[in-house]
Structures are given as structure tokens and as C-alpha cells.
C-alpha positions in Angstrom: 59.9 7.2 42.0 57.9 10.5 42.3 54.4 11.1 42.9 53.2 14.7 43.9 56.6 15.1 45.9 58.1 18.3 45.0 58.1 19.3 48.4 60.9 16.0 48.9 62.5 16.8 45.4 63.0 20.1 47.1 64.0 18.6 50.5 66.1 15.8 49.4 67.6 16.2 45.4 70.7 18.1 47.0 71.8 15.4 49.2 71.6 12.9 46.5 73.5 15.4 43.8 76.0 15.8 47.0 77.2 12.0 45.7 80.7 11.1 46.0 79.9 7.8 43.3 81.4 8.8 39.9 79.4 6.8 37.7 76.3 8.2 38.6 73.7 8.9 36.6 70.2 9.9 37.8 66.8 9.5 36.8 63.4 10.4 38.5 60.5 8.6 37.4 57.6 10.5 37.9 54.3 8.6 38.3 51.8 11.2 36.7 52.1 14.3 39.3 49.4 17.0 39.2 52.0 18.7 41.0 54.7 21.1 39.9 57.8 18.5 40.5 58.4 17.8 36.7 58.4 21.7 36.2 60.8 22.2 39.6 63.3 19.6 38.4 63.7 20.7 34.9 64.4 24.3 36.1 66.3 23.6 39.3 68.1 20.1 38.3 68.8 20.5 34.2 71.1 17.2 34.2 69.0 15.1 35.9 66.8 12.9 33.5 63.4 12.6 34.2 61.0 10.6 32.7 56.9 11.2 33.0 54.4 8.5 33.2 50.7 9.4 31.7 49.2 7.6 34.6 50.0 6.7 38.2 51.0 3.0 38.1 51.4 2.7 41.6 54.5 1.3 43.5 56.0 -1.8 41.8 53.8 -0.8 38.6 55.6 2.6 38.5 59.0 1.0 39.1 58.5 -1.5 36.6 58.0 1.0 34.1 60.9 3.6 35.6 63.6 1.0 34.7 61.7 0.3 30.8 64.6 1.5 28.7 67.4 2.1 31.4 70.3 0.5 30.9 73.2 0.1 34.0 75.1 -2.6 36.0 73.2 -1.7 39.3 69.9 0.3 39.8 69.3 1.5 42.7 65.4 2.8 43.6 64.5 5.6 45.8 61.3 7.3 46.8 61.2 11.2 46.7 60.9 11.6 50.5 64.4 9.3 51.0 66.9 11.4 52.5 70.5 9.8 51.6 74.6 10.6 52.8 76.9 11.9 49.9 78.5 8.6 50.4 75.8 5.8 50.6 76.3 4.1 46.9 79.9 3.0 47.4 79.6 0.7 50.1 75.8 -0.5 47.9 78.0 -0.9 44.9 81.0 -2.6 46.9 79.1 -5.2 48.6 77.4 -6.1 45.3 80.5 -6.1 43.1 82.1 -8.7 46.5 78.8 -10.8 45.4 79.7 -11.4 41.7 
């Protein structure tokens, strides 16, 4: 979820593109920015999906609305200023899939 974080996007998008997972796909949900971050991903990050709200819904309201549409076996949510490893979702994915 994304709000006025293009400084983050900037920051952080690389490590999270660095993934290992194969079956990735990404979406950034962005909560109404006045900022440049829908312009900076759609020039710097073409494959990444993003989707643009009309109005700041906050945290969970923004979320809720993010995931309106998505469909996937696991989701997992990030904020813009989350730093992760190249190899963080495997052991997320393998510790839910040992919970079936």
C-alpha cells in the first residue's frame, strides 16, 4: 500500500523485484498520492500492476480495497517503506502451504 511514497518505491521496489519466488506477481495499491509514485512506477517498473484509488482510505480501508478484484492462493501486504531479502516469500509460502 502506497501513499505519497515514491521516495520508498524508489528505495525499496528493487529489492522486492530481486525475488527468487516464481509465481510472483505484484501489485501496488496506491491510496490517492499527490505525489509522483504512480508516474515513477509506470516509467521505472512497466510490469508491475498498479492500481489507483480516488481517495485515501487509510490503512485497513486501503487494503480492503487493494485486494477488490485480486485473485491468488496467498497475498502478502506490504507498505512502501518495507525493505525485504530476495528470498523472504519462500519460507512465507512454505510455512503456510505446511498449515493446509
Amino acid at each position: 500500500l502506497n501513499y505519497n511514497g515514491r521516495h520508498y518505491l524508489e528505495m525499496f521496489m528493487p529489492h522486492l523485484l530481486k525475488s527468487t519466488y516464481s509465481n510472483l506477481e505484484i501489485v501496488i495499491a496506491d491510496n490517492a498520492s499527490t505525489d509522483d509514485s504512480i508516474i515513477f512506477l509506470k516509467t521505472n517498473y512497466p510490469t508491475v500492476i498498479v492500481k489507483k484509488n480516488s481517495s485515501n482510505q487509510g490503512f485497513a480501508g486501503g487494503y480492503n480495497w487493494a485486494l477488490l478484484g485480486l485473485e491468488a492462493d496467498y497475498f502478502i501486504l506490504l507498505n512502501s517503506d518495507v525493505e525485504v531479502t530476495k528470498q523472504c516469500i519462500e519460507p512465507l509460502i512454505e510455512l503456510m502451504e505446511s498449515n493446509l
